[in-house]
N, C-alpha and C positions, 0 to 999 in steps of 0.2 A: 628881280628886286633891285638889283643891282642897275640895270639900265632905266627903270622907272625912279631912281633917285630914292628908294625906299629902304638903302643899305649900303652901307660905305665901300666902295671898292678897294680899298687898300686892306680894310679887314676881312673881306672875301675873300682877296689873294695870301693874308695872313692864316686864315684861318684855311684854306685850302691847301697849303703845305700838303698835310696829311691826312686824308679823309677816311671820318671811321661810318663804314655800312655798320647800324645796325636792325636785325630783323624784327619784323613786329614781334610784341611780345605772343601772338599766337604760333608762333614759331618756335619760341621758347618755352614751352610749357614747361620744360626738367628746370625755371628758374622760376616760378611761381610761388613753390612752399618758400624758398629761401626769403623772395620780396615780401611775402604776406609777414611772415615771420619778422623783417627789417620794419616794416611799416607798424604792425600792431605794436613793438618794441618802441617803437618814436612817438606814436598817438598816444601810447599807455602812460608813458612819461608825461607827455604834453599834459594830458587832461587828468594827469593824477590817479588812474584807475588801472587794476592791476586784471590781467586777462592772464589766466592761466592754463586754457584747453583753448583750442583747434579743434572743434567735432570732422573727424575723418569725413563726413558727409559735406560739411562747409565746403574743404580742402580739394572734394570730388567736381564741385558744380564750381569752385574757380578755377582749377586746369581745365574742366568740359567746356569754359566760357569761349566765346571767341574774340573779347576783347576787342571790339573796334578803337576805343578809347586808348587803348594802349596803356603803358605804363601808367599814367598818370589817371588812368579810369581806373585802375587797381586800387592806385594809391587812395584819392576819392573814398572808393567803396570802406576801404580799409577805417576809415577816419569814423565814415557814418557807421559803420559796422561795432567803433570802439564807442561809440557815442551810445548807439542803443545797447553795450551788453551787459549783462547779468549776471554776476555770481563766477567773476571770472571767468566765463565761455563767451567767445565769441561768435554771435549769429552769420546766421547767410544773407546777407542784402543783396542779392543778387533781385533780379526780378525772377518771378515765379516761372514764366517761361520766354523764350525769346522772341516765341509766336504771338503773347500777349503784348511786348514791346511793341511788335510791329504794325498788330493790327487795334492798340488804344487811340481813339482820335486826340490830338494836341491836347494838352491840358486838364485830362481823365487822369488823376493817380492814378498810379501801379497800388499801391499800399497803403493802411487804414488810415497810416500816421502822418501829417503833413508835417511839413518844413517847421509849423509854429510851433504844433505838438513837441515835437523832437525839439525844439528851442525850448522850449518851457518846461521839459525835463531835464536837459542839462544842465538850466539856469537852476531850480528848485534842487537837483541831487548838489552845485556847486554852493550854494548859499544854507544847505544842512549840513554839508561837510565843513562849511567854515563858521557854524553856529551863528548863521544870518548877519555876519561881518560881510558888509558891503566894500570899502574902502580900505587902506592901508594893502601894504606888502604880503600879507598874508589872508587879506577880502576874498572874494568871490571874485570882485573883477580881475581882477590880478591874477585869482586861477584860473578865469576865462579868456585873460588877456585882450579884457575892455577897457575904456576908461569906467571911473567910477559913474559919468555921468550917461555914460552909453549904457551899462548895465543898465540904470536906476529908470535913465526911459525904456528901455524894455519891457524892463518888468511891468511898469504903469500899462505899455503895449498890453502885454500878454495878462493883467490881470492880476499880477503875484505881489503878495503880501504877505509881510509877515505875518505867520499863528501868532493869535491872542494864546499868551500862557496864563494858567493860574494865576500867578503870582501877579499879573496886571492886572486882575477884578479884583 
């Protein structure tokens, strides 16, 4: 990178002082429970939902994983994983096997729920939890960490509308 001008030589030589090897995380599996555990703890906060089980089964099929993604496919999973859970338990989003990964042609979901699906339930669980307060510091956007006006085209996206309450007929 360095000789193709795509990286400054002086912070190369800076940052090459001391160089730290470290091994893929499938090498690391005895640091798995700790990262999921850091990660659900940072998500959980983020998006205001409290996860309080790890089903030992979850915990099996992410040390079994082989992580090509590396850390940062953990982290990922982790996020979508706090995004769809329930009742405090944290699901498996892994895909169901690594043989279906490999052999879905491009563009086949793995999973029933699409990208939007999963948007328009985060949106809907954040705008009941904020009793359909869109704007201000304590909105929806704000717990989504949208503008107010990015929320508000979304929602139009996806559909989402306020319930008519009683007390409006």
């Amino acid at each position: 990178m360095v000789r193709r001008n795509e990286f400054r030589s002086d912070l190369y030589y800076r940052l090459n002082v001391f160089p730290l090897l470290l091994p893929p995380l499938r090498e690391r599996r005895q640091d798995i429970e700790l990262l999921v555990s850091h990660f659900v703890q940072v998500f959980s906060r983020r998006m205001g939902k409290r996860i309080d089980h790890v089903p030992a089964e979850t915990l099996e099929a992410f040390v079994s994983y082989s992580w090509p993604g590396n850390v940062r496919e953990l982290q990922n999973l982790i996020e979508r994983a706090v995004i769809r859970s329930n009742n405090g338990v944290l699901p498996n989003t892994l895909p169901k096997s690594d043989v279906n990964v490999a052999t879905n042609p491009p563009g086949l979901a793995l999973s029933q729920d699409t990208f939007e699906d999963s948007t328009r339930a985060l949106i809907l669980r954040s705008l009941q939890a904020t009793e359909w307060i869109i704007g201000g510091p304590c909105g929806a956007a704000a717990r989504l960490r949208l503008r107010r006006t990015t929320l508000i085209a979304k929602m139009k996206k996806l559909g989402i509308s306020r319930p008519v309450r009683r007390s409006d007929i």
